[in-house]
N, C-alpha and C positions, 0 to 999 in steps of 0.2 A: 490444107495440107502444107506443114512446113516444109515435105523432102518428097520426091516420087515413092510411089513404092513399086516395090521389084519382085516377080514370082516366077519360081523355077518350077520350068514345068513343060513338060511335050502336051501335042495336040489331043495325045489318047489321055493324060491327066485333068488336061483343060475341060474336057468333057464335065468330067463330076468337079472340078473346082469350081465351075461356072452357076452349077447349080445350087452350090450352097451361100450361104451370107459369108461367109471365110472372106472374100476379098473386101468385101465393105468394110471387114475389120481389117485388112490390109492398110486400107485407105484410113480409118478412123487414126490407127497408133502412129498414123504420119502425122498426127495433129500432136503429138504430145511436147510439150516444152522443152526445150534442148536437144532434139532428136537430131541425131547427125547425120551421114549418108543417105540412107536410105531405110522406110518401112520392108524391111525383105520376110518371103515366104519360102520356106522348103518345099518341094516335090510333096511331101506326104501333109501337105499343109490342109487341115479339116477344122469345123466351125470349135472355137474355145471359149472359154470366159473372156471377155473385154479383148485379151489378142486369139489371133488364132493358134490353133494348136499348129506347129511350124513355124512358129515366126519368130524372127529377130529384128531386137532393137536397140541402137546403142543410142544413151544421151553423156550431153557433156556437163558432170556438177559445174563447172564453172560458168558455164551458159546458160543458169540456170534451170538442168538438166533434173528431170524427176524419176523417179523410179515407183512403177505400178507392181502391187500385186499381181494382177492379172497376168502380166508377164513373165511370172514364172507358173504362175497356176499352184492348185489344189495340194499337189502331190508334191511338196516341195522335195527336190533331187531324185527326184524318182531318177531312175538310172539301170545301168546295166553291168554287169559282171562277167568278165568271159576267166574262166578256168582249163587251164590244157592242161593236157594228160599224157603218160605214154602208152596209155590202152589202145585198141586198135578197135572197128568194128567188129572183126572177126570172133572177139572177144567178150565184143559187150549185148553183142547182137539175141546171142542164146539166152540171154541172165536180165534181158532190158525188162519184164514183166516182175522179178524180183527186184531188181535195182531200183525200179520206176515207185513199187510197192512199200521199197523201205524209205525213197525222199520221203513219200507221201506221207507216212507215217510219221518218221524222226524232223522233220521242215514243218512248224504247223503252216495252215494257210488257212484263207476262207475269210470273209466278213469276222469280222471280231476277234480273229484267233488271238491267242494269250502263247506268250513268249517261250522255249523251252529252257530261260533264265530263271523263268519266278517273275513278282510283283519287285520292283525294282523301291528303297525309302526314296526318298525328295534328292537326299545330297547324293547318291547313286545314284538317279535320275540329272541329276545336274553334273555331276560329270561326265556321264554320256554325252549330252547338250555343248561340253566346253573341248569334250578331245576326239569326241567323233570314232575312228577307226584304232585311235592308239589306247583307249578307254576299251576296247573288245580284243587285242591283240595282249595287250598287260592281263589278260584274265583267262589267256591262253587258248582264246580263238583266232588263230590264224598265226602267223609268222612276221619279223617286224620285216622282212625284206617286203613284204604285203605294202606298208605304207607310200613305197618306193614308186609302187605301181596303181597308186590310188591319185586321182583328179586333186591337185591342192594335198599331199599326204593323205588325203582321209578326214581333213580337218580345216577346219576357216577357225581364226585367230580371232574376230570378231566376234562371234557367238559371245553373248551375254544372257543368260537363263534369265536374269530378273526383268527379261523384257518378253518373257515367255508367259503368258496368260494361263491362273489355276484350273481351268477347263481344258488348255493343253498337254497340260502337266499330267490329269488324271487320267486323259485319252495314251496319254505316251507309256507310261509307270511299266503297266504289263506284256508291249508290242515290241520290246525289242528283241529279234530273230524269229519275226512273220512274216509269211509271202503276203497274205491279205488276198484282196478277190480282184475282179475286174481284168485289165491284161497283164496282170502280175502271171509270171510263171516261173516257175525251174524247169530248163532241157537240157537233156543230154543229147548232142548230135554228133553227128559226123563230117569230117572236114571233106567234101566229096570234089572240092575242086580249088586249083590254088593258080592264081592268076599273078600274084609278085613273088618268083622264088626269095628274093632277100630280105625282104618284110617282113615274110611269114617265117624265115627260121627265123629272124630275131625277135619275134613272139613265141616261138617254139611251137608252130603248127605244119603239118604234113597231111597229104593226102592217106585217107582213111584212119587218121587218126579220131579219137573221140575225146569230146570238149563241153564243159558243163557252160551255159548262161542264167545264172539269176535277173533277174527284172522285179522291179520292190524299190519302193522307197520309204519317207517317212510317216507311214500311215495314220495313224488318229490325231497323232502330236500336229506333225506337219499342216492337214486339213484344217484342225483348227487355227493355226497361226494365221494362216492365210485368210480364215472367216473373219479372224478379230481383229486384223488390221484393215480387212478391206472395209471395216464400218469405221474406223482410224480413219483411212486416207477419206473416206467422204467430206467428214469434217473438214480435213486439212483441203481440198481443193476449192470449198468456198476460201476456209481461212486467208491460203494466196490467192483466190480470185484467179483460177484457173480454170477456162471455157473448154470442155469437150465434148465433143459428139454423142459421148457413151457413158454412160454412169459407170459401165462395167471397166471403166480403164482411172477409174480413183485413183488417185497418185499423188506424191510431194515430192518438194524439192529433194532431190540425194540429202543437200548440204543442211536440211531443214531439223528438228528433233523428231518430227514426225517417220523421216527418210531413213536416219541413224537409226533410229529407236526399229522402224521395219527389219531393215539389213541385217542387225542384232538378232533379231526372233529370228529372223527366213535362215541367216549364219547356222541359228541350234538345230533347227528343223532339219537344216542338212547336213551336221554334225551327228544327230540321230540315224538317218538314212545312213550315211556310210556304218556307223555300227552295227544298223540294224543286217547291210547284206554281207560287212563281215562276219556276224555271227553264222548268219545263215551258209554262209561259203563253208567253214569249218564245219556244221553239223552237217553240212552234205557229204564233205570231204570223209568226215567217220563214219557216213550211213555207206558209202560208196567201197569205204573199208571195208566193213564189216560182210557185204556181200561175195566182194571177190577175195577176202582172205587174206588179202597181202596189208601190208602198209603203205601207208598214205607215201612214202619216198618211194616205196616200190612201186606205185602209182604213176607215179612221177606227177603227183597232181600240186599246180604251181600256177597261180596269178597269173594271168596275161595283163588286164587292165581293167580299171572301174573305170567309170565315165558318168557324169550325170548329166540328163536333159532338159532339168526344169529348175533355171537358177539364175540370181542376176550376179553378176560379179564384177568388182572394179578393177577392169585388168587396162592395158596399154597399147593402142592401135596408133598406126599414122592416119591420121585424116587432115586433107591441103597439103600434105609435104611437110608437118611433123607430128610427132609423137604427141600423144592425147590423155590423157587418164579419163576412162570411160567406164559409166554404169552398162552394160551390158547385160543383156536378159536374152535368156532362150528360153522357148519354151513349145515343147518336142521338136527341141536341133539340138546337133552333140558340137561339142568344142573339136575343133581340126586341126591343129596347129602343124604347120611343118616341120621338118627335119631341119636343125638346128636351133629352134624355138629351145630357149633359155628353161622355158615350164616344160617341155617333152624329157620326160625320163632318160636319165645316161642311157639306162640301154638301149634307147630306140634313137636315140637323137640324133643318128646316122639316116633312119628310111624315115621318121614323123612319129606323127602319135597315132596310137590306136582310136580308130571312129569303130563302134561299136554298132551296127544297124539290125535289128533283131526284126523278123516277117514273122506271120500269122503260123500258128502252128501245124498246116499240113504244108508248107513249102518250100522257104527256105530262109536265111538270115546271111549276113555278110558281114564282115570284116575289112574296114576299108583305111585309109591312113590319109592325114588331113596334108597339104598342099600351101605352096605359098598363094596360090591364086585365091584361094580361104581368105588366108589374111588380108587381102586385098580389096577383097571384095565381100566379105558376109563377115568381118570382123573375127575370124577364123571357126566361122561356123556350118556346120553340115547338117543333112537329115538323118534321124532319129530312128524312121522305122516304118513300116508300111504306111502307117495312115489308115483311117475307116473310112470306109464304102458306106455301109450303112448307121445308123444307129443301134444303139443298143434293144432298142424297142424292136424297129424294124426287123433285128436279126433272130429274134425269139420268136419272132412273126412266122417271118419265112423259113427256119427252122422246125413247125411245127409237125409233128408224127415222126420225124426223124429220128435214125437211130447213129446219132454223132461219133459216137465212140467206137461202131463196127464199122462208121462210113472211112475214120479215122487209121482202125486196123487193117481194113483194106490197101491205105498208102502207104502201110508199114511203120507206122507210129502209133505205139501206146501211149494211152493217154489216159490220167487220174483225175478228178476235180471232185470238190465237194457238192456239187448239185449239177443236175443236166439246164440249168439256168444258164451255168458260166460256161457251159460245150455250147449252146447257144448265140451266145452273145459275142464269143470269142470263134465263132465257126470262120475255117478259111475265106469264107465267101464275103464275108464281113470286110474285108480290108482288101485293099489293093494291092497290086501283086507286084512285091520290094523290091524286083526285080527293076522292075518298070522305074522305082523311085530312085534307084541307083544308078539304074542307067542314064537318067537326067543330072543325080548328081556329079558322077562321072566325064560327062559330055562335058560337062558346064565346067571342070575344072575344081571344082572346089572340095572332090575327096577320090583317092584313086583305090580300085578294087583289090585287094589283097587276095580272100579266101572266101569259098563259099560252104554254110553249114548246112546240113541237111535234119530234121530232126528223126531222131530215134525214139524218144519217150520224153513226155512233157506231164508235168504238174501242175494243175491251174487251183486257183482260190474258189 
């Protein structure tokens, strides 16, 4: 190990982190070339590809620092979306089984869903890839104040399609404005608790107000990029003559063509992703019209922030007492930056930037605002979101005769999905309870509580 590694975590987490391989891959991505600080793990830290799912890692290009696929994983920018509203529960409360009825319908989702764009040609598909969120805003899904509140605009500058492989190209064509399966969802909740009054109004959130979260990122495209470099980076780590514990953490220098040529594809992948959950935000934003009658202004429905969780990025940390240019990778942790952070939006740049922490669907989710003790110490990064308890296997297991969806209406959440597979796999008992993962994060300094959501009705893949 070139650096310790570091895992946030209480005694009642320690229980299940202890059980899984998660910390050996703690310990493995502390071997990686140019790794600085420290291998750190999030609260909802569970077993991943080469890192774990919760982990951060920054390397220095000029220390010969590399950058792993593994490190952002599968789902490149998978990420979250919070939309606020002036609706209240009292209002959406009666109308949640219609409302919930028409995402389902107007949002496609599921394994393979097909876009409600159309098949997109090559150079349409390539300008998704190059503008991200402002390539879906010019076509009149969403609002350009939208990019203002989007991670990086909605868009990385780097993205280069011609380093996007034709197998990705095909997988992408038809996916953009899909939830997809897995823990992809659309909810509509309720703000049921507000813990920083001046955070939350300059997010424009209030108690019992109600507030849409998408979860989605760059589905087919994405996956692939991530397959076809990680047989890329194998080559390149004999090429440098780089020793690792793990195959699963293949990697190259940043500085190398191998590294560029990565960053370029993982850049489109999440250039994709942001368009992919602008579109999606706007077809909700109509589907959500169309039920309650009014207009989307008389809605008052309006961006809070996107955020993504699974991305490596060259951004600028002090480490030793100066300023660094760092590969940074997370992958399920949200970026935290504090209030006056140069990248935090004018209009938050007073309380930080929105941490976006979304929990299992009969619970709750949070709303939290990143910290200088972030930047300090986790390269300004926080946890992502419950974490699993179980596996996906596991939870289909132990779900068995159940009937998820009455167990569901019981807590006062409807709930739509395309198979009782994904009420399964995604059942609450499945994940830890985000509560728990925040309150660690919390403790520890590195994200502070804003607001807490309650869910109303949720859409799963």
């Amino acid at each position: 190990m070139r650096v310790p590694g570091r895992v946030y975590a209480d005694d009642k987490l320690m229980e299940h982190i202890r059980e899984e391989r998660a910390l050996d891959q703690v310990a493995n991505v502390a071997h990686l070339p140019g790794i600085v600080g420290a291998s750190l793990a999030m609260p909802d830290i569970h077993w991943g590809y080469g890192f774990p799912i919760g982990g951060v890692a920054a390397t220095d290009p000029a220390k010969d620092g590399v950058v792993s696929p593994g490190g952002v994983g599968y789902d490149i920018n998978c990420g979250v979306r919070l939309v606020a509203s002036s609706m209240t529960r009292s209002e959406v409360e009666p109308r949640i089984r219609e409302l919930v009825n028409a995402l389902f319908h107007d949002v496609p989702c599921g394994v393979g869903s097909h876009g409600a764009i159309g098949k997109l040609a090559r150079k349409d598909l390539d300008a998704v890839l190059q503008r991200g969120s402002t390539w879906a805003v010019e076509r009149g899904f969403g609002r350009p104040g939208d990019l203002e509140r989007t991670v990086e605009g909605g868009r990385l500058e780097s993205a280069d399609p011609s380093k996007v492989g034709e197998r990705a190209v095909e997988r992408g064509r038809d996916q953009v404005g899909t939830l997809g399966s897995g823990n992809h969802f659309m909810e509509l909740d309720v703000v049921d608790e507000v813990y920083d009054e001046s955070a939350a109004a300059a997010f424009g959130l209030r108690t019992e107000g109600v507030v849409l979260q998408i979860h989605s990122g760059s589905r087919g495209l994405g996956y692939q990029v991530c397959d076809d470099y990680l047989e890329i980076m194998q080559g390149a780590v004999s090429k440098y003559g780089i020793a690792l514990p793990d195959r699963q953490l293949a990697c190259a220098p940043v500085e190398s063509r191998e590294g560029h040529d990565y960053l370029a594809a993982m850049a489109c992948a999440a250039n994709y992703a942001w368009a992919n959950r602008q579109v999606m935000m706007a077809l909700a934003a109509r589907s959500i019209s169309g039920v309650m009658r009014k207009s989307q202004e008389e809605l008052g429905l309006r961006l809070v922030y996107d955020v993504c969780h699974n991305i490596a990025k060259l951004e600028r940390h002090e480490v030793g007492g100066r300023e660094r240019l760092l590969c940074v990778h997370r992958k399920g942790a949200t970026r935290a930056f504090p209030a006056g952070h140069r990248d935090v939006p004018a209009a938050y740049r007073g309380v930080g930037q929105p941490v976006l922490v979304p929990g299992d669907m009969g619970r709750c989710s949070y709303v939290c605002v990143g910290t200088e003790t972030a930047m300090k110490d986790t390269f300004g990064s926080s946890c992502h979101g419950a974490g699993r308890l179980m596996s996906r296997r596991k939870a289909r297991k132990a779900a068995h005769g159940r009937k998820l969806a009455e167990e569901m209406a019981a807590r006062g959440v409807y709930v739509m999905a395309t198979g009782k597979g994904t009420l399964a796999e995604e059942m609450p008992s499945a994940y830890k309870d985000v509560a728990d993962v925040v309150g660690v994060t919390e403790r520890a300094g590195i994200a502070r509580r804003v607001a807490r959501l309650r869910p109303l009705g949720v859409i799963k893949g």
